[in-house]
Backbone as CSV, one residue per row, in Angstrom:
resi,resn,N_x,N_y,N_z,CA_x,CA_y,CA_z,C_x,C_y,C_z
1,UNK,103.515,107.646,110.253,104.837,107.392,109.708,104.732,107.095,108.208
2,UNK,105.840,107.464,107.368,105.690,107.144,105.974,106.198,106.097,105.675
3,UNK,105.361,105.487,104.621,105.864,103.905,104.219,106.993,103.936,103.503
4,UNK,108.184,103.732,104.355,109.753,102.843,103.938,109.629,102.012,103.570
5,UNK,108.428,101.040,102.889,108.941,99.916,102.284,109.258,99.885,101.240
6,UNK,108.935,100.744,100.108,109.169,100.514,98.620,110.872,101.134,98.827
7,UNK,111.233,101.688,99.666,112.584,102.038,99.651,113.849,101.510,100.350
8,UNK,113.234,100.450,100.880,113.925,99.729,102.154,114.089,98.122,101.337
9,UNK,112.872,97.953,100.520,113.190,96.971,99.613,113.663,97.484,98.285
10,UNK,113.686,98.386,97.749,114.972,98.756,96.584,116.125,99.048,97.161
11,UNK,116.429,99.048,98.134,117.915,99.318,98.512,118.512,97.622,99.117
12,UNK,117.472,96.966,99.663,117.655,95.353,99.465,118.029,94.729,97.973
13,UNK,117.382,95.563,97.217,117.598,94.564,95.893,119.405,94.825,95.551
14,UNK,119.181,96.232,96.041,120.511,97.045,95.213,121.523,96.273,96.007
15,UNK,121.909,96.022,97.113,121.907,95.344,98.058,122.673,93.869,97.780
16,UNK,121.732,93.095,97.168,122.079,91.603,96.995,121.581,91.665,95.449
17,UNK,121.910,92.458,94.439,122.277,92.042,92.949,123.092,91.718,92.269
18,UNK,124.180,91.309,93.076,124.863,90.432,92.346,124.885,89.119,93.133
19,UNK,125.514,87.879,92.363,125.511,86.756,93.346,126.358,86.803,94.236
20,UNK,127.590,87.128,93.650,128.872,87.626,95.224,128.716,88.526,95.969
21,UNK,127.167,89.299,95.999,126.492,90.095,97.077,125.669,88.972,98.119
22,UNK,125.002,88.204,97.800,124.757,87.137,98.705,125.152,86.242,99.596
23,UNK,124.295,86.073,100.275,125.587,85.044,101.263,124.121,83.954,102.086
24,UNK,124.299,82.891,102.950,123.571,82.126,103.511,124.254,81.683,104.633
25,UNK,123.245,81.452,105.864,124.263,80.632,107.044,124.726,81.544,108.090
26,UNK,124.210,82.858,107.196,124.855,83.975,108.096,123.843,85.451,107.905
27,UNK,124.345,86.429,108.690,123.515,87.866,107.912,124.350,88.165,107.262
28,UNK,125.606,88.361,107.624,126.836,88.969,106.070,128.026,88.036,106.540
29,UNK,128.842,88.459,105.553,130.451,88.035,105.621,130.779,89.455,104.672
30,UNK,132.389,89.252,105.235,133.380,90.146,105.014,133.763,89.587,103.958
31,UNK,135.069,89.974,103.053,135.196,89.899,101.734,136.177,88.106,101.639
32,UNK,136.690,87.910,102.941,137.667,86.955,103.715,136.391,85.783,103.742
33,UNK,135.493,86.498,103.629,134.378,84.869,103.643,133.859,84.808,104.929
34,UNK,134.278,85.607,106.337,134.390,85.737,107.553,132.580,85.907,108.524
35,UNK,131.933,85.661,108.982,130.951,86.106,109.550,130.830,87.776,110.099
36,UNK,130.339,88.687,109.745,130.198,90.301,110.532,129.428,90.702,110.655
37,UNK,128.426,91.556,111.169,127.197,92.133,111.232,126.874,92.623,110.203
38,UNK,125.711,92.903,110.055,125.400,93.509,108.721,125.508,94.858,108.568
39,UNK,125.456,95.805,109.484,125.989,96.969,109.600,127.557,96.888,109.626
40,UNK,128.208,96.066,109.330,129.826,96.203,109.681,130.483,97.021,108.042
41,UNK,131.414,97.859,108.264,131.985,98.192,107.218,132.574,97.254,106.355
42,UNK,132.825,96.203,106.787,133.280,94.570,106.355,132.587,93.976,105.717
43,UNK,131.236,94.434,105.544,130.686,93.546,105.121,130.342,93.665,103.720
44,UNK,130.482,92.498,103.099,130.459,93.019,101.521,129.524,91.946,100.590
45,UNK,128.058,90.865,101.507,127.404,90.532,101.179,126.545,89.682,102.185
46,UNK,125.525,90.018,102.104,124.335,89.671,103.105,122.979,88.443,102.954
47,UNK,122.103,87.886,103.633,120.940,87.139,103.461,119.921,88.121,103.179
48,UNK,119.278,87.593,103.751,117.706,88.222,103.301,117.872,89.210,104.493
49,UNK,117.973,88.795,105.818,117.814,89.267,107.088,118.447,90.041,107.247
50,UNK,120.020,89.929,107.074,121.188,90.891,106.639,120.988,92.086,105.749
51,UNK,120.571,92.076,104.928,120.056,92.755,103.993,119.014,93.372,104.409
52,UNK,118.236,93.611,105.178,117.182,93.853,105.367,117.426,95.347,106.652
53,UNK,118.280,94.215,107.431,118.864,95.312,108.302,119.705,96.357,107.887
54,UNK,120.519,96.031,106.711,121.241,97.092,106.206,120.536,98.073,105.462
55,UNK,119.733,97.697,104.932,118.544,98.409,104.220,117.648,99.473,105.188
56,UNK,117.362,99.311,105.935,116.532,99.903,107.003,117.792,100.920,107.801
57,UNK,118.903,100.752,107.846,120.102,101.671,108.510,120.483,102.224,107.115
58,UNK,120.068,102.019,106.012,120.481,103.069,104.996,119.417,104.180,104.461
59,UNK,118.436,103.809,104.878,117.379,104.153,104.321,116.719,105.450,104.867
60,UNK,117.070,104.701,106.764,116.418,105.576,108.221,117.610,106.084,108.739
61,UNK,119.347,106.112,108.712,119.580,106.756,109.187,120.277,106.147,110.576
62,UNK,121.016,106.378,111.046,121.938,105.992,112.504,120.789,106.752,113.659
63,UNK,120.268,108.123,113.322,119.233,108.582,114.349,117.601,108.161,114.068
64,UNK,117.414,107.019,113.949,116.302,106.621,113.725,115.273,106.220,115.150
65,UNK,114.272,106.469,115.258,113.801,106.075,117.005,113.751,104.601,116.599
66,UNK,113.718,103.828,117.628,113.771,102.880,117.995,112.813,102.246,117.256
67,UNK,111.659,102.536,117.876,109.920,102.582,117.666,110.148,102.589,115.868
68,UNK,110.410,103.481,115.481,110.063,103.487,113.470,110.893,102.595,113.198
69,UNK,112.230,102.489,113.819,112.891,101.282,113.463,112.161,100.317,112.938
70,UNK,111.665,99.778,114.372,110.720,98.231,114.658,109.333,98.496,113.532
71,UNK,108.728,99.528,113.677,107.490,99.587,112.670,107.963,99.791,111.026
72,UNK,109.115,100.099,110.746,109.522,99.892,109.579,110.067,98.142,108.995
73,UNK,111.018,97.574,110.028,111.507,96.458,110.010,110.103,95.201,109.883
74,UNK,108.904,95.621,110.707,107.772,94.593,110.533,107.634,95.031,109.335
75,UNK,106.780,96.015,109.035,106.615,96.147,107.760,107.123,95.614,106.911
76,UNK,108.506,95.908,106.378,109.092,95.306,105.153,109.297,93.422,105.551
77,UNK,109.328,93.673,106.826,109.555,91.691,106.900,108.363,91.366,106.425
78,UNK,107.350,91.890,106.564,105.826,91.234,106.453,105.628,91.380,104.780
79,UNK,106.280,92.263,104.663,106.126,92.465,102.775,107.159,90.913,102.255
80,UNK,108.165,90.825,102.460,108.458,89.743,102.299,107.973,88.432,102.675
81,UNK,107.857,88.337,103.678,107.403,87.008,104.321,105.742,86.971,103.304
82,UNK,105.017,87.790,102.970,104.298,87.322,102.294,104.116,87.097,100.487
83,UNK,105.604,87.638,100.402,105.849,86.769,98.819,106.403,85.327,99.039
84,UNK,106.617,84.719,99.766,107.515,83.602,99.810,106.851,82.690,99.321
85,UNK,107.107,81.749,98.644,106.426,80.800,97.758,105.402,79.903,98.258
86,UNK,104.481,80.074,98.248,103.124,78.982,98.199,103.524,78.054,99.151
87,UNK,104.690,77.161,99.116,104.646,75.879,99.231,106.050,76.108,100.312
88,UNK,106.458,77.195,100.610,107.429,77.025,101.832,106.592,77.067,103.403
89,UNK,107.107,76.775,104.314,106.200,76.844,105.071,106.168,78.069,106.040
90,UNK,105.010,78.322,106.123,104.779,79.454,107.381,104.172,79.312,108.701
91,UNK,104.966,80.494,109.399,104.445,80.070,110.650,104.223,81.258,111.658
92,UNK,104.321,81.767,112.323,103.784,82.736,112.998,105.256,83.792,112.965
93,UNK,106.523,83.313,113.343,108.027,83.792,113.015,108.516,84.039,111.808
94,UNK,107.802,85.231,111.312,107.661,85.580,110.485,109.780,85.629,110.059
95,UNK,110.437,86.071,110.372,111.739,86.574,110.512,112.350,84.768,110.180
96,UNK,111.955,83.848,110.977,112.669,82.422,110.868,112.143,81.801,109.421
97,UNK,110.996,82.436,109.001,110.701,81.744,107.757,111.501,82.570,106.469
98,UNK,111.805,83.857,106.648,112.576,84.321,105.755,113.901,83.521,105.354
99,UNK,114.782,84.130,106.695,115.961,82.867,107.000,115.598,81.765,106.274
100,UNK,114.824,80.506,106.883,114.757,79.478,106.265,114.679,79.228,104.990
101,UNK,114.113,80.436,103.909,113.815,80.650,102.661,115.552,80.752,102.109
102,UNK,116.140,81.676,102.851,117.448,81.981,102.298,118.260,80.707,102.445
103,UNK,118.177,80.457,103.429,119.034,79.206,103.718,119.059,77.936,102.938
104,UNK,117.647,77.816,103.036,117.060,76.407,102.170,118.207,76.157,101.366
105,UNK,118.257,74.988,101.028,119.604,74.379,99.877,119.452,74.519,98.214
106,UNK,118.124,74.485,98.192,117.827,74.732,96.517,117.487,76.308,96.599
107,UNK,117.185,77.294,97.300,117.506,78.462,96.661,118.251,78.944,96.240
108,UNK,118.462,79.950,95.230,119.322,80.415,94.256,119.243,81.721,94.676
109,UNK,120.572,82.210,94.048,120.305,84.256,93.793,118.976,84.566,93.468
110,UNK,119.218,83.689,91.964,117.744,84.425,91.367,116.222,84.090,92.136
111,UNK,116.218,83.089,93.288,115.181,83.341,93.958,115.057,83.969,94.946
112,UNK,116.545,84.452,95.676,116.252,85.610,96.674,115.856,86.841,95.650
113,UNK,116.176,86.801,94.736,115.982,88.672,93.689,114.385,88.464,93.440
114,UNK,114.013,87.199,93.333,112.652,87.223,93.044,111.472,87.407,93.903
115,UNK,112.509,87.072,95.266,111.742,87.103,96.241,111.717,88.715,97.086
116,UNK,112.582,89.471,96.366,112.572,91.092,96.932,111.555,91.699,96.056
117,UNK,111.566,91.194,94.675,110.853,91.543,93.530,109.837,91.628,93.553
118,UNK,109.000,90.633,94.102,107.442,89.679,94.376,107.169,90.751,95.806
119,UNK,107.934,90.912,96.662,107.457,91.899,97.505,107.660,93.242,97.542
120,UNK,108.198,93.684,96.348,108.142,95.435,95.743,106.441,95.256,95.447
121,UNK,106.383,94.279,94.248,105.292,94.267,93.189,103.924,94.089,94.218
122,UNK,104.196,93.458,94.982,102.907,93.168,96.560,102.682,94.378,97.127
123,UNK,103.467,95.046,97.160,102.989,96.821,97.425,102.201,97.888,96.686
124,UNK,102.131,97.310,95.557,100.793,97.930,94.486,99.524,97.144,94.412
125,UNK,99.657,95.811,94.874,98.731,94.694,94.690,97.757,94.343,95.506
126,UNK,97.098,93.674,96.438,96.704,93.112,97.271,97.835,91.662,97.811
127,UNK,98.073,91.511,98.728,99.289,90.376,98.796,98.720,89.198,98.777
128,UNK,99.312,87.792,98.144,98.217,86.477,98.178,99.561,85.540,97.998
129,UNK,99.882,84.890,98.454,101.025,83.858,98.647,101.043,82.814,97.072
130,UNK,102.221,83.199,96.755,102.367,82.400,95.440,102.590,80.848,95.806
């Protein structure tokens, strides 16, 4: 299979670049502020997770197998989950530590953008937890 990640995370960035593209507490909301899936036509800003999923249905397609789905979705989670900062904690749920990253109360936009950023740039690199 070909590696979707450098494209699954630029369409994440594209995704959540602005701050009223972001959202926390949730995978998206509608423009009403409302909770919706992240695939919903409603939806008009996402988390990390949210984003991630929308990214991977823009990227792969409504006829995507199941199977590349899931081997694309680890992938790019694992590209993320291993930029996440040094000092957040990890744990085997890889997917709950993202979340928790987004959620956290002192993250900002600019550390979810940094944190899509740090795992583009981990795809040319060797990956090592900041």
């Amino acid at each position: 299979m070909i590696d979707l990640r450098p494209s699954v995370l630029e369409r994440m960035r594209v995704l959540l670049q602005e701050p009223e593209q972001w959202t926390r507490g949730t995978l998206a909301r509608s423009v009403l502020g409302n909770s919706v899936v992240p695939l919903s036509d409603t939806a008009c800003c996402w988390s990390l997770s949210g984003a991630l999923a929308r990214a991977l249905y823009d990227v792969m397609g409504p006829r995507a197998a199941q199977c590349d789905w899931h081997a694309a979705y680890e992938a790019a989670l694992l590209s993320l989950w291993g930029a996440l900062p040094s000092d957040h904690p990890r744990t085997t749920r890889r997917g709950l530590d993202v979340d928790g990253f987004n959620d956290f109360p002192s993250t900002t936009h600019a550390c979810v953008l940094l944190l899509v950023q740090d795992a583009l740039a981990g795809l040319s690199t060797p990956a090592a937890p900041r």
